[in-house]
PDB file of N, CA, C, O and CB in Angstrom:
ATOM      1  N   UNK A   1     -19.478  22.221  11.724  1.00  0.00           N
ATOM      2  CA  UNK A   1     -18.828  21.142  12.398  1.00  0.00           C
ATOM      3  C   UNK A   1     -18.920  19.888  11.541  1.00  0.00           C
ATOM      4  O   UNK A   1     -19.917  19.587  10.885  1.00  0.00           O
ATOM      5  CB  UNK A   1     -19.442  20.917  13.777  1.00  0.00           C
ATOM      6  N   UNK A   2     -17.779  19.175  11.602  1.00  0.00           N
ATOM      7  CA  UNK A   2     -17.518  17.540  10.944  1.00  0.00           C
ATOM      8  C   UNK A   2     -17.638  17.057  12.542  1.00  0.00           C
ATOM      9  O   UNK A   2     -17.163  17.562  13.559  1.00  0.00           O
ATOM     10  CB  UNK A   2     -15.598  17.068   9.894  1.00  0.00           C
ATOM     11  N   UNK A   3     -18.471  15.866  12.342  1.00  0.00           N
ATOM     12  CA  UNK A   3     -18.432  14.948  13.605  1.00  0.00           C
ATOM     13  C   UNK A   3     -18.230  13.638  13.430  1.00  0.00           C
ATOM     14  O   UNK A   3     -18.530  13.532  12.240  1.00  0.00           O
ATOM     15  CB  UNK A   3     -19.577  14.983  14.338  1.00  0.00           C
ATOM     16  N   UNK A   4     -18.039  12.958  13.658  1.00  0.00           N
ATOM     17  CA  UNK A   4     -17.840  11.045  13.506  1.00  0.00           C
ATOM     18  C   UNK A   4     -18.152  10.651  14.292  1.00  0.00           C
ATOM     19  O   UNK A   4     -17.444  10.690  15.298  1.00  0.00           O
ATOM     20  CB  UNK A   4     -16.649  10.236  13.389  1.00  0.00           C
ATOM     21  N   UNK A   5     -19.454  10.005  14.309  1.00  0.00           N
ATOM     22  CA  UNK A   5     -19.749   9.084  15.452  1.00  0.00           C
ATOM     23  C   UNK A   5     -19.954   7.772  15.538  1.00  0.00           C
ATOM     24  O   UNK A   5     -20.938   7.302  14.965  1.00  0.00           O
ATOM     25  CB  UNK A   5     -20.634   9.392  15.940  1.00  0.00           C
ATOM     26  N   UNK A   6     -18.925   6.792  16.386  1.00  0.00           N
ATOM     27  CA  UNK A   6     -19.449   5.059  15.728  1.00  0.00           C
ATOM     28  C   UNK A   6     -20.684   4.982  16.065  1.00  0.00           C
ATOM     29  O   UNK A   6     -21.548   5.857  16.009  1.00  0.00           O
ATOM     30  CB  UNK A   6     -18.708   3.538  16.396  1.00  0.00           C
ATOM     31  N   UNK A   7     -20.782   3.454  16.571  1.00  0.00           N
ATOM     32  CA  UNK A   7     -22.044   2.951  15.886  1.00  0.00           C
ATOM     33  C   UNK A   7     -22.502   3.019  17.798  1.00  0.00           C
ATOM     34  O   UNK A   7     -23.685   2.858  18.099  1.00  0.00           O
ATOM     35  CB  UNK A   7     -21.981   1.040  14.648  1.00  0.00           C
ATOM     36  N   UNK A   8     -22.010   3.133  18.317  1.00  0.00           N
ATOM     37  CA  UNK A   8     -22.627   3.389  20.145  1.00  0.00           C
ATOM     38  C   UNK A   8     -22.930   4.701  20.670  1.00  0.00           C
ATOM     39  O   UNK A   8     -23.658   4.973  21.625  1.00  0.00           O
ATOM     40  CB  UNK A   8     -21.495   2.960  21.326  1.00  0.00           C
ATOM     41  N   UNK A   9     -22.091   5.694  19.708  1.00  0.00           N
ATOM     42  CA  UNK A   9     -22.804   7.290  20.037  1.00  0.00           C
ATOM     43  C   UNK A   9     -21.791   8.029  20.808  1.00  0.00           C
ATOM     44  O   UNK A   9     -22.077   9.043  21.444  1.00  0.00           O
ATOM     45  CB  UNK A   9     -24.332   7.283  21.056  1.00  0.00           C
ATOM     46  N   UNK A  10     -20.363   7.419  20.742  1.00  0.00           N
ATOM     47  CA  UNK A  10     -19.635   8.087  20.899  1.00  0.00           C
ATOM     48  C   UNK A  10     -18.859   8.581  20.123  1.00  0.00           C
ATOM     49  O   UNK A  10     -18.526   7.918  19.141  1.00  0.00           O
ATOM     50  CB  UNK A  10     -19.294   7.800  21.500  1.00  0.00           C
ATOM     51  N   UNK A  11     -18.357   9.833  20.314  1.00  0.00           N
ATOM     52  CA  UNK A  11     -17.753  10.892  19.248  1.00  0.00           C
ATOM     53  C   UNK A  11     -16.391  10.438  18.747  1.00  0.00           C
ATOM     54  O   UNK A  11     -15.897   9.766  19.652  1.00  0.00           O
ATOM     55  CB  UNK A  11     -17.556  12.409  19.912  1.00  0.00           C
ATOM     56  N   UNK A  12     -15.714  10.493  17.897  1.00  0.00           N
ATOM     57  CA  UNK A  12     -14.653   9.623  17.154  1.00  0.00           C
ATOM     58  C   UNK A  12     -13.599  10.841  17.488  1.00  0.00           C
ATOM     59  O   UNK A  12     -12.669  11.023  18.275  1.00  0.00           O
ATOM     60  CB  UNK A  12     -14.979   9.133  15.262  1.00  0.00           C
ATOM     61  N   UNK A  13     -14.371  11.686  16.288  1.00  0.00           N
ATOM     62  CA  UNK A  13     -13.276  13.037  15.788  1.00  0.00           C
ATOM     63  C   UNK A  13     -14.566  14.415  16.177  1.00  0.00           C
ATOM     64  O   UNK A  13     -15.684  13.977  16.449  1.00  0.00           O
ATOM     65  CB  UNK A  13     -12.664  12.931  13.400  1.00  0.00           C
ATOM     66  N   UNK A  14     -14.417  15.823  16.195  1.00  0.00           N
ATOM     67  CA  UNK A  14     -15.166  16.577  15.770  1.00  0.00           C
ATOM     68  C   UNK A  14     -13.975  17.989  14.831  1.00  0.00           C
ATOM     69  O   UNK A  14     -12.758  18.094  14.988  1.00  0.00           O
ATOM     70  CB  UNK A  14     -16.173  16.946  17.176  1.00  0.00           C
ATOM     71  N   UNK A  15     -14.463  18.467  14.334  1.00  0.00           N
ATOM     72  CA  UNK A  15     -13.308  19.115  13.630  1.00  0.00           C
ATOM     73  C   UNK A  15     -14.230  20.214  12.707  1.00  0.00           C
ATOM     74  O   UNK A  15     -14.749  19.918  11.630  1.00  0.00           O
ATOM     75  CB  UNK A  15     -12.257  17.890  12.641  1.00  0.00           C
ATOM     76  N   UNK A  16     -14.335  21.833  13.507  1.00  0.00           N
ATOM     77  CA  UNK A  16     -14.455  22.782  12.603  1.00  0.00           C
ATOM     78  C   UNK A  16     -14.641  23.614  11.200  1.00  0.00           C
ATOM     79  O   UNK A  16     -14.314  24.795  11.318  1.00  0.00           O
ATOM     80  CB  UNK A  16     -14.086  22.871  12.803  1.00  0.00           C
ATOM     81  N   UNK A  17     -14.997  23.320  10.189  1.00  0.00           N
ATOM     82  CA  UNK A  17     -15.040  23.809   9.283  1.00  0.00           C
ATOM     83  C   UNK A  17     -15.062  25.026   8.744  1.00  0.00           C
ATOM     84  O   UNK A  17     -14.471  25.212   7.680  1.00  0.00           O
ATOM     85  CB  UNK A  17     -15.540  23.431   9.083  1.00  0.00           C
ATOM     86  N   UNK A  18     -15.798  26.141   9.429  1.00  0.00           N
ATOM     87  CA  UNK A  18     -15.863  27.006   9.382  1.00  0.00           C
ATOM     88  C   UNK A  18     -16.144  28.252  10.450  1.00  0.00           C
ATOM     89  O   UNK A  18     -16.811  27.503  11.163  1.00  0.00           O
ATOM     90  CB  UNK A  18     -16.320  26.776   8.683  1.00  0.00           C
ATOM     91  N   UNK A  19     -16.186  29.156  10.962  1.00  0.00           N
ATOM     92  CA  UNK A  19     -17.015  29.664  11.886  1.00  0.00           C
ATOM     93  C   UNK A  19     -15.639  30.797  12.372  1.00  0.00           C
ATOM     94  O   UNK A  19     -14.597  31.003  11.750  1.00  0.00           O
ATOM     95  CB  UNK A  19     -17.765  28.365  13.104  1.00  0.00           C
ATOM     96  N   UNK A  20     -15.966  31.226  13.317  1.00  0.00           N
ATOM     97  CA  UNK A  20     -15.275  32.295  14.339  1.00  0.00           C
ATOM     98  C   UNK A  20     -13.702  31.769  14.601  1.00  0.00           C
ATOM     99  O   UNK A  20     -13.983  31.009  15.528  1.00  0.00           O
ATOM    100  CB  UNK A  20     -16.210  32.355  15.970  1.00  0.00           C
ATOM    101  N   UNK A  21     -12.728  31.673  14.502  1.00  0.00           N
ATOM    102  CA  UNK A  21     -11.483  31.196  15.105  1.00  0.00           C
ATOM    103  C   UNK A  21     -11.316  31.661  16.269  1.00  0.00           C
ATOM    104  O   UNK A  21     -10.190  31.430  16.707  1.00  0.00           O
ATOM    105  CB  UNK A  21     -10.379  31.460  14.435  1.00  0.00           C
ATOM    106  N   UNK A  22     -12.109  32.329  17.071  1.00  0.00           N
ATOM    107  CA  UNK A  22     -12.293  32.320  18.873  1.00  0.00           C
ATOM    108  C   UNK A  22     -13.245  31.086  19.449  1.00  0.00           C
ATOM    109  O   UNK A  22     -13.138  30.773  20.635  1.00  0.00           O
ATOM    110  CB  UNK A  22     -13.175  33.920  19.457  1.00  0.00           C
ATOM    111  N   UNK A  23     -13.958  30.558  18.785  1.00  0.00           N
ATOM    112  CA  UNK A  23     -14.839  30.139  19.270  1.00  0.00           C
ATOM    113  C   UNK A  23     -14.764  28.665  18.635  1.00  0.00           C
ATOM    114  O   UNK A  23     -15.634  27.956  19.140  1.00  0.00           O
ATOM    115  CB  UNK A  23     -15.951  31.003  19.115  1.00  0.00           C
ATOM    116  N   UNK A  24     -14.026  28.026  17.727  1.00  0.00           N
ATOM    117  CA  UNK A  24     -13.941  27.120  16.971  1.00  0.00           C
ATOM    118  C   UNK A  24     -13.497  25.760  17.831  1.00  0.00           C
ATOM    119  O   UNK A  24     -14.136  24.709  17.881  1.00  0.00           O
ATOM    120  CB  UNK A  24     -13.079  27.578  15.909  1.00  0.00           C
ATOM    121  N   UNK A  25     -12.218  26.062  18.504  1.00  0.00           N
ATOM    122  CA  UNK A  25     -11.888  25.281  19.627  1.00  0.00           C
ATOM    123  C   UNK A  25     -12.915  25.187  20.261  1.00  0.00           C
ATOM    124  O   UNK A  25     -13.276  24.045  19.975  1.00  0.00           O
ATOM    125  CB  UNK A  25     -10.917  25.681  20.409  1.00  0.00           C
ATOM    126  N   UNK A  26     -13.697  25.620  20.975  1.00  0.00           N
ATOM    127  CA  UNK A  26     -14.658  25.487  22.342  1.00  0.00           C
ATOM    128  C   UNK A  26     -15.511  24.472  21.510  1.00  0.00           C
ATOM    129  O   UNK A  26     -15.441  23.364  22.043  1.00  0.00           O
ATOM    130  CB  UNK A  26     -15.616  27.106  23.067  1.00  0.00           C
ATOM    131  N   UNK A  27     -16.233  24.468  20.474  1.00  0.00           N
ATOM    132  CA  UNK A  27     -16.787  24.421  19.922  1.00  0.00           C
ATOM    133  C   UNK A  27     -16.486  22.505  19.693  1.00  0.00           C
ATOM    134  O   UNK A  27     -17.236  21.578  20.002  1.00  0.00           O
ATOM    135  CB  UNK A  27     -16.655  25.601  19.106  1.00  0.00           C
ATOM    136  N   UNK A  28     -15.310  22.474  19.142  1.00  0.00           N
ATOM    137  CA  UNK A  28     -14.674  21.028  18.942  1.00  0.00           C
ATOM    138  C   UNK A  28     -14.125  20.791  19.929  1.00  0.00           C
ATOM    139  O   UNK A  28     -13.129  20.107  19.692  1.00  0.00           O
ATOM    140  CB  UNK A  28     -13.751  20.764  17.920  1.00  0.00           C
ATOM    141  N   UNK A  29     -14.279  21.050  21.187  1.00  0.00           N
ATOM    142  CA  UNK A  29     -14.428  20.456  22.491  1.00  0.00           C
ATOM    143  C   UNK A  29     -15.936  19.995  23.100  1.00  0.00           C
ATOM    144  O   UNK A  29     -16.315  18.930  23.589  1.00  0.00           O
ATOM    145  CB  UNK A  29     -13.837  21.462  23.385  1.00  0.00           C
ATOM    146  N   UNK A  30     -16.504  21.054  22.893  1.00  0.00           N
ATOM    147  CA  UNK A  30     -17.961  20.773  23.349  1.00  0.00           C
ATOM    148  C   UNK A  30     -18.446  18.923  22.390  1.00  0.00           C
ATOM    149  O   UNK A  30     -18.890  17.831  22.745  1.00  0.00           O
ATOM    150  CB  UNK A  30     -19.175  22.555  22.636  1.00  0.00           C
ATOM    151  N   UNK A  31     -18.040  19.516  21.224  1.00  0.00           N
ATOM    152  CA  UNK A  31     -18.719  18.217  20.124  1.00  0.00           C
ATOM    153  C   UNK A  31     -18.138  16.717  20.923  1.00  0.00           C
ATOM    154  O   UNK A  31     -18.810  15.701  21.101  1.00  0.00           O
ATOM    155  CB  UNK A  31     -17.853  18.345  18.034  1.00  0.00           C
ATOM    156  N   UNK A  32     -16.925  16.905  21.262  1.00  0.00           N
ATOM    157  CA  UNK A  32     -16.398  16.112  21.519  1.00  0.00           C
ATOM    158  C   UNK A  32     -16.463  15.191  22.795  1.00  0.00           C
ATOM    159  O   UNK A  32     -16.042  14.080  23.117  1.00  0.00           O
ATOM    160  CB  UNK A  32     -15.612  16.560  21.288  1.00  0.00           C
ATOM    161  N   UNK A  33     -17.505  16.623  23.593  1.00  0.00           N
ATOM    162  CA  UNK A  33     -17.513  15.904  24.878  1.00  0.00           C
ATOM    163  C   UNK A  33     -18.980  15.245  25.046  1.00  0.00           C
ATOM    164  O   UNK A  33     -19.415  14.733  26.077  1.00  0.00           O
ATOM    165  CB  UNK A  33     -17.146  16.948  26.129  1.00  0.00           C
ATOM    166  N   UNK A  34     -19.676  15.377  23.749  1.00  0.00           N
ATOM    167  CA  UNK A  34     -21.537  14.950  23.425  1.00  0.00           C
ATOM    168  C   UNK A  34     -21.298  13.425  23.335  1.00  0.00           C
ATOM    169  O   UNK A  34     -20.328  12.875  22.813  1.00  0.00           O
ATOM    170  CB  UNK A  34     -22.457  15.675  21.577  1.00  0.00           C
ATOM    171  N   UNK A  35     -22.481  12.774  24.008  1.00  0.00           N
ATOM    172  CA  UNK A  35     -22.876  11.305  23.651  1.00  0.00           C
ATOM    173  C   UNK A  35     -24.283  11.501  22.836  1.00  0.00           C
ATOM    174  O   UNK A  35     -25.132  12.363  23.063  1.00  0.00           O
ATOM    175  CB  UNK A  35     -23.078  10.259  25.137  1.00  0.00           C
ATOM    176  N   UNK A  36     -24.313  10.598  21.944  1.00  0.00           N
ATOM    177  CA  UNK A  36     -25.565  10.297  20.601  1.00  0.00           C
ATOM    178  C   UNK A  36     -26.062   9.332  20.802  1.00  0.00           C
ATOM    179  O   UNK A  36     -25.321   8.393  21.093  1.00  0.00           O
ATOM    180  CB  UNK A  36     -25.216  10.113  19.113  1.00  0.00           C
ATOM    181  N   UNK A  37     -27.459   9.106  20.749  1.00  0.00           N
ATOM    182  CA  UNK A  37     -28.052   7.608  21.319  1.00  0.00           C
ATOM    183  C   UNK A  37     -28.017   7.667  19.722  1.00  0.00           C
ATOM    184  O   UNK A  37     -28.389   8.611  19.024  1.00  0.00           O
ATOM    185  CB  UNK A  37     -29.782   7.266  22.495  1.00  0.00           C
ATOM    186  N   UNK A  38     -27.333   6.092  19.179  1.00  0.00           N
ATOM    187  CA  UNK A  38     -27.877   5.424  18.248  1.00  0.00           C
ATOM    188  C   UNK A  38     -28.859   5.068  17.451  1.00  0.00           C
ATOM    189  O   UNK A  38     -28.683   4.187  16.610  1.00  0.00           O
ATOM    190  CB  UNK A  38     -27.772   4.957  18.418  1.00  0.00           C
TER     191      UNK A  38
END
């Protein structure tokens, strides 16, 4: 996984690199739906 997160811990982009193409989507949904404490 590529993730981008600004500077408050919310997710920008998340975007797959490699892995299963069944599971890749879920995957850059899940990332996408994570908050990051700073």
């Amino acid at each position: 996984m590529q993730i981008l997160i600004d500077e408050n811990g919310k997710v920008l982009s998340a975007h797959a690199v490699s892995g299963n193409p069944f599971l890749t989507a879920a995957a850059e949904s899940a990332a996408r739906g994570a908050r990051f404490t700073p």
